[in-house]
Structures are given as C-alpha cells and as structure tokens.
Wavefront OBJ file of the C-alpha trace (Angstrom):
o trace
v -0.219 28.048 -28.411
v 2.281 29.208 -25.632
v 1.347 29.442 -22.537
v 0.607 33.223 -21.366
v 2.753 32.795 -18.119
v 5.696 29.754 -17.296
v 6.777 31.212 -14.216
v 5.684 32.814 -11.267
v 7.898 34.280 -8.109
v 6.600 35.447 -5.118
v 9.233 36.780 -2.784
v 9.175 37.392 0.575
v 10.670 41.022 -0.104
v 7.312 42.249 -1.191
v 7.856 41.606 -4.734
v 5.935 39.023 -7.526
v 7.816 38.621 -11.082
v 5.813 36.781 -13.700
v 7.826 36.083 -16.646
v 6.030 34.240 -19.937
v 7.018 33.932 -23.671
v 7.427 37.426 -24.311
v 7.388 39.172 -20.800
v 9.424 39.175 -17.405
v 7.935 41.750 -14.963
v 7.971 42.737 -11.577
v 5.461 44.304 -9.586
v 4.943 45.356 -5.842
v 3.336 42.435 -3.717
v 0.960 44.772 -2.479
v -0.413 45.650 -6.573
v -1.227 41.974 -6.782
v -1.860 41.368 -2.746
v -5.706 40.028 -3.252
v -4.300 37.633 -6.299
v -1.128 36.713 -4.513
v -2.915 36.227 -1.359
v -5.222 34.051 -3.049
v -2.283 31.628 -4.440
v -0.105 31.624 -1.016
v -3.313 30.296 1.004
v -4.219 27.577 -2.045
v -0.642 25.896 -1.634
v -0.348 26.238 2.108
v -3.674 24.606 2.111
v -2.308 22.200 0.248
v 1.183 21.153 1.765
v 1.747 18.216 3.039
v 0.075 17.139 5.838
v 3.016 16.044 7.848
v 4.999 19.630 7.139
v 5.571 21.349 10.193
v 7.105 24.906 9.094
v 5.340 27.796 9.810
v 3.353 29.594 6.998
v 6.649 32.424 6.219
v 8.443 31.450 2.896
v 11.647 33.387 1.375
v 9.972 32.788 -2.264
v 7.135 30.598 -3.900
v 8.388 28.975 -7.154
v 5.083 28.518 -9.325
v 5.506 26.311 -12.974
v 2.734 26.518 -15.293
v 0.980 23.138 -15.497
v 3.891 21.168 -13.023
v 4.043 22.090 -9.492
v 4.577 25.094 -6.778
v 7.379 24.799 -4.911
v 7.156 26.607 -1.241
v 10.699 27.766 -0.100
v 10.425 28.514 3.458
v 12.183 31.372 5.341
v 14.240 29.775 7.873
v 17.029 27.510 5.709
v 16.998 24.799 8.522
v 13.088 24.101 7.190
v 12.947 21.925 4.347
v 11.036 22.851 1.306
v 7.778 21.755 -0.236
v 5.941 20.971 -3.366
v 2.107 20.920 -4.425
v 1.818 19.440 -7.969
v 0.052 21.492 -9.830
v -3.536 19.294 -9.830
v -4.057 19.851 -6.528
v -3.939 23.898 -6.989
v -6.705 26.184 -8.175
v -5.136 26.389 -11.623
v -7.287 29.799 -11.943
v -5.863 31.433 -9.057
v -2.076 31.085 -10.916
v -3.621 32.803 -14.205
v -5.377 35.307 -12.451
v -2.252 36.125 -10.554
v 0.102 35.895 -13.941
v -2.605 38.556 -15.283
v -2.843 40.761 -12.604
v 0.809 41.563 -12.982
v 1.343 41.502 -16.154
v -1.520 44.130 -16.951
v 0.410 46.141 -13.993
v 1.464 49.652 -15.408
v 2.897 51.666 -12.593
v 1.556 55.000 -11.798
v 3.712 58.054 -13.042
v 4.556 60.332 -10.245
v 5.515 64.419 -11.431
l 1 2 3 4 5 6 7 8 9 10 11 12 13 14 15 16 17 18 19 20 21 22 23 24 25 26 27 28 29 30 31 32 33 34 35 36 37 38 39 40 41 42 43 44 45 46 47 48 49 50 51 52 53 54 55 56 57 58 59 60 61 62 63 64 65 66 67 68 69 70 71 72 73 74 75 76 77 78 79 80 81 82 83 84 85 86 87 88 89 90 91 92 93 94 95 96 97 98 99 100 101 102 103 104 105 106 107 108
C-alpha cells in the first residue's frame, strides 16, 4: 500500500505543500496553522540538544517514515535533523490530511 503522503514542506513564506502518490498541493500556512503548528513545535522539541539557532526556519523538509530536516533562516546556521522515531508520527499524517482535504473557498 503507498503511503498517503512522502513529503511534506513547510515554508517560511506562509505556505505547506504535501505531495503523495497521486497529489502535490499547496495550501496557505494559516489553513493548516493548528496542524502545522503542531509539527514545527514536535521537531524543535526535538533538535538536538546542543543546537543553538533560534526557532525561525526558511523550510521544514518532512520524509514519511525517515527523518525531518529543519532548514533554518539565517544560511550561516547549520541545519538539523530529527529521525523520524523521535516525532509524533500522527502529527505528520494529520498535517498531510489537513492539506490535502484543503479545497479553497470560491470568491464571486
């Protein structure tokens, strides 16, 4: 059975793509802000302990079943990874589903 998400993006742009077998969207952070939310706080809770980069990130990388990779704002900071046992695996798939049940609202 294939997975129903492989990656998750969450930009620092306000924006979260989810893209599985059969699906790449993108939806507005603040759609998915309580979900999102949820997985930001789960991997910064989770960095290393000896990281010393503030909590703003350019994008967070997420791999179904591997790892989340944290990609901070400021390109002098180096990057992190959380493997993917040490995350609330339920907090990825509720985030995957969140946006990829998003339908947009149709403005006349």
């Amino acid at each position: 059975m294939a997975n129903s998400w492989n990656t998750i993006h969450i930009f620092s742009f306000g924006t979260v793509q989810v893209i599985s077998d059969t699906q790449n969207v993108q939806v507005p952070f603040t759609e998915v802000e309580v979900e999102a939310q949820a997985v930001i706080d789960d991997i910064w809770a989770n960095k290393p302990e000896d990281y010393r980069g503030e909590k703003t990130y350019h994008a967070i990388n997420n791999f179904n079943t591997l790892f989340s990779d944290w990609l901070p704002k400021e390109s002098s900071i180096e990057s992190f990874r959380v493997q993917v046992a040490d995350l609330d695996q339920s907090l990825l798939d509720s985030l995957a589903a969140a946006a990829l049940a998003y339908t947009p609202s149709v403005t006349k």
